[in-house]
FINUDO-17333 format. One line per field, with one value per residue (C-alpha): residue in one letter; x, y, z. Coordinates in nm, 4 decimals. Example, Ala and Ser with C-alpha at 12.3 -4.5 7.8 and 13.67 -1.06 7.14 Angstrom:
<lumros>
code c(a;s)
east c(1.2300;1.3670)
north c(-0.4500;-0.1060)
up c(0.7800;0.7140)
</lumros>
This chain:
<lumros>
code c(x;x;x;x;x;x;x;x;x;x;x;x;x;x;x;x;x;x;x;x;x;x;x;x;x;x;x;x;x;x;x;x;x;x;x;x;x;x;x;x;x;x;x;x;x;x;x;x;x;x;x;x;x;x;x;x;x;x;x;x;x;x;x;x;x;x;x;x;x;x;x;x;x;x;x;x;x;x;x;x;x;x;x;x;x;x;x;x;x;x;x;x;x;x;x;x;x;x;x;x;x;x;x;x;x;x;x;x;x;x;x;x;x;x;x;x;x;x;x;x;x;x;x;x;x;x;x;x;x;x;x;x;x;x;x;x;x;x;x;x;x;x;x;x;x;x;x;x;x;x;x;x;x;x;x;x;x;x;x;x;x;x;x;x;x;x;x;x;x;x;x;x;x;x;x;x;x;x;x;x;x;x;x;x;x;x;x;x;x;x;x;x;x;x;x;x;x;x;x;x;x;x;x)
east c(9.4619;9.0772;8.9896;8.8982;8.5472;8.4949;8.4099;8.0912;7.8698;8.0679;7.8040;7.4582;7.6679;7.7369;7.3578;7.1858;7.4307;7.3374;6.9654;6.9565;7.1410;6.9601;6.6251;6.7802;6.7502;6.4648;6.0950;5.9372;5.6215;5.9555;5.9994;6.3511;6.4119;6.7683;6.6508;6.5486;6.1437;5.9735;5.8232;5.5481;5.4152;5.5608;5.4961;5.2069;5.3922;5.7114;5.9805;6.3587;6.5486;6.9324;7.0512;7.3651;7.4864;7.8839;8.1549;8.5212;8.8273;8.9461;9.3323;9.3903;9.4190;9.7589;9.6189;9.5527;9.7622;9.7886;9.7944;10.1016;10.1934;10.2842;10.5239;10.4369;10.7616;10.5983;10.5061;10.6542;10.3510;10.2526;9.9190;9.7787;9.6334;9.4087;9.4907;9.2717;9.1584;8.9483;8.6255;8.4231;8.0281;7.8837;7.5192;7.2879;6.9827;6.6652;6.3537;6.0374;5.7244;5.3870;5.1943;4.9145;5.1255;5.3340;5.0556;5.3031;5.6117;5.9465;5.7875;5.9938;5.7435;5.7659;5.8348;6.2318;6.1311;5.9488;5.8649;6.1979;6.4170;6.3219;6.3574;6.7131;6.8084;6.7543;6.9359;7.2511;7.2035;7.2350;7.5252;7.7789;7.6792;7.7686;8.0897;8.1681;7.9198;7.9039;7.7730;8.0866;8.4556;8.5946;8.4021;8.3836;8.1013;8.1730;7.9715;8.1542;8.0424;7.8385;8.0628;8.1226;7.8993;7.5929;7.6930;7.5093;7.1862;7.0332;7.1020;7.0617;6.7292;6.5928;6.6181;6.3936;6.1314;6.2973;6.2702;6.6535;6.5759;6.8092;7.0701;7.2994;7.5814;7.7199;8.0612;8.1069;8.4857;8.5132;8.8200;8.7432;8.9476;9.0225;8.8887;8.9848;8.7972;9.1019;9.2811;9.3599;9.6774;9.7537;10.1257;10.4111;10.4606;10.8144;10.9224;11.3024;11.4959;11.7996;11.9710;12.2687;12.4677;12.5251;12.8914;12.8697;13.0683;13.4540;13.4394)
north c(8.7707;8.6950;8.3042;8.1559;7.9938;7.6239;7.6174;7.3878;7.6289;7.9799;8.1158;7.9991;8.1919;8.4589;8.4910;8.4349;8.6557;8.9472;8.8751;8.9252;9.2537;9.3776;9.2665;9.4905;9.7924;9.7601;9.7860;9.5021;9.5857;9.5015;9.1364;9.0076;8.7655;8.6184;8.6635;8.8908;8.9154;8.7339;8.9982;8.7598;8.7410;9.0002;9.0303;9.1570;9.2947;9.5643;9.3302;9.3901;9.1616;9.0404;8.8940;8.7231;8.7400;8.6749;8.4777;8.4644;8.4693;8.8172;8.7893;9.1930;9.0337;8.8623;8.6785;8.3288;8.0005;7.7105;7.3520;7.3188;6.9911;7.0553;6.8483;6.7481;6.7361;6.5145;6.2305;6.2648;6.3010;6.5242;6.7301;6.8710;7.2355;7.3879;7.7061;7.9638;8.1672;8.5049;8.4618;8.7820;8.7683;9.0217;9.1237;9.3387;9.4898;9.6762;9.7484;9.6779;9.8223;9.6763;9.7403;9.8629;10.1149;10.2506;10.1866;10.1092;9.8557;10.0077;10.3331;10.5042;10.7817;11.1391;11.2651;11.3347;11.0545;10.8327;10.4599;10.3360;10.5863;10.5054;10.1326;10.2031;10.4663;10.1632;9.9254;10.1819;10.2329;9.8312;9.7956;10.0417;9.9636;9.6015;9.6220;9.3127;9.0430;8.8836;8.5404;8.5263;8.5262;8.7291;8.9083;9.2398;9.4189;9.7214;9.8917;9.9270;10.0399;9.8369;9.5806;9.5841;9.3137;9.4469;9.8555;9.8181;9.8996;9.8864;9.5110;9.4476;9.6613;9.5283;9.1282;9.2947;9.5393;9.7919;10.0717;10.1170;10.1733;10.2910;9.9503;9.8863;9.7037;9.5205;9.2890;9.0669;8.9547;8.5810;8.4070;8.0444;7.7439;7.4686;7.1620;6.8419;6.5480;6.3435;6.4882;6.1108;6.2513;6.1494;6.1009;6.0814;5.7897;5.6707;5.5646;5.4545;5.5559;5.4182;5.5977;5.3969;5.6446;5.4943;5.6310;5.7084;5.4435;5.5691;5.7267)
up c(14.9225;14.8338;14.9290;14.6221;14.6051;14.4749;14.1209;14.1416;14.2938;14.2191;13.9484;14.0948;14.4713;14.2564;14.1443;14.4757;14.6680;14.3632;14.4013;14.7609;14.7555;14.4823;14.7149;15.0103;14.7585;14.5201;14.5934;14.7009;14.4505;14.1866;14.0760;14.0084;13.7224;13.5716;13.2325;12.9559;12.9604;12.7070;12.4198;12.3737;12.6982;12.9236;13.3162;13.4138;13.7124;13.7337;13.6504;13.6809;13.4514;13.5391;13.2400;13.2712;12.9199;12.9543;13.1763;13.0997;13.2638;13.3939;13.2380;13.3679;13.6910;13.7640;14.1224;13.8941;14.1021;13.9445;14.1081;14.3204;14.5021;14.8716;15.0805;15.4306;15.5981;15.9156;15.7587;15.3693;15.1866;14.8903;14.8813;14.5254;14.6164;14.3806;14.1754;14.1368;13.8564;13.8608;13.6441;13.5769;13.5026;13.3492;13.3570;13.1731;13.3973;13.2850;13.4298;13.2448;13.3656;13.3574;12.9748;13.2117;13.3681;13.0678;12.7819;12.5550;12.5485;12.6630;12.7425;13.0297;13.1459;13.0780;13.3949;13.5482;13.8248;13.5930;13.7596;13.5518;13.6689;14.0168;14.0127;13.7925;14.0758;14.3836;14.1060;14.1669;14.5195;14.5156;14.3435;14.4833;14.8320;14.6802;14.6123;14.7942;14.7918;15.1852;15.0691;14.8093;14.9281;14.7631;14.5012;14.3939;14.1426;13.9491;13.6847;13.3307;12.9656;12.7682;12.6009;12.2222;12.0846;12.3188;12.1878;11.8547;11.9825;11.6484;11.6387;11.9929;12.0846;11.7579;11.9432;12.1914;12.1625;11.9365;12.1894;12.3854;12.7486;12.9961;13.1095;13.3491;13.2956;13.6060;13.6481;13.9092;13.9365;14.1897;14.2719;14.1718;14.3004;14.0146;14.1035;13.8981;13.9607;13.8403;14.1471;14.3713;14.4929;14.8723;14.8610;14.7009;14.3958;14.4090;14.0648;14.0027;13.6684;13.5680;13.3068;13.0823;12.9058;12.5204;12.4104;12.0173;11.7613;11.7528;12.0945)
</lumros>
């Protein structure tokens, strides 16, 4: 069973611990960025953009807890545990190259081992050597299909430079512990009920 990572931190972990594996892969000359490039001002330098563009709750897996209140038998006292739920974050990751080097916005090269298909080749080599994530209890990345609302390229490409490049699409799954800031719970509340039973007229 994974051990689930606190919730306040999870994504930024989950972000750092991707960035430094992608750094053990990718060329140094490469800059890494959690964002889409900006088409009005794009890097001057090879850039590899990680875009985180979804998070949601992974409901295929069946590994979510929710609070349960343990009973210390030693001295009678009640502790809330946190639950757990499995959050996936998905990314989208492209390479842009420099306008000096390509000439033209988007352009991939002509060549079989083109600049892009380099940098896209160490971005694989990343991930499934990845599949954990060391920093992150827990996790697991695995590449999957574009999703749905990112497939239509025409509307999607067309928000940034009308050319499709090649993409990777990347999930990270992490087990995340609940964490309610109303939790005060130390030990049991006693409460006594008395319940009168109220016989019906005619009975």
């Amino acid at each position: 069973m994974a051990t689930p990572y606190p919730s306040d931190t999870a994504i930024i972990n989950v972000n750092n611990a991707l960035n430094e594996a992608l750094m053990s892969y990718v060329s140094p000359a490469v800059a890494i960025t959690f964002d889409l490039p900006d088409l009005d001002n794009l890097p001057a330098d090879p850039t590899l953009s990680v875009f985180l563009y979804e998070i949601h709750e992974d409901l295929q897996l069946r590994t979510a807890q929710a609070r349960v209140a343990v009973r210390n038998p030693d001295n009678n006292t009640v502790a809330i545990l946190p639950g757990r739920v499995n959050v996936n974050c998905n990314y989208l990751i492209t390479y842009w190259d420099s306008p000096q080097t390509t000439g033209a916005v988007g352009s991939p090269g002509n060549a079989p081992d083109n600049q892009a298909i380099k940098i896209m080749n160490q971005v694989v080599n990343a991930v499934i050597n990845n599949r954990t994530l060391p920093d992150v209890p827990g996790a697991y990345t695995r590449m999957i299909p574009p999703k749905d609302e990112l497939n239509s390229l025409g509307n999607f490409w067309q928000s940034l430079d009308n050319k499709p490049r090649l993409s990777l699409y990347l999930s990270v799954t992490v087990p995340i512990v609940l964490t309610d800031k109303n939790d005060r719970a130390t030990g049991v509340i006693e409460s006594d009920v008395n319940m009168e039973q109220i016989m019906p007229n005619g009975v």
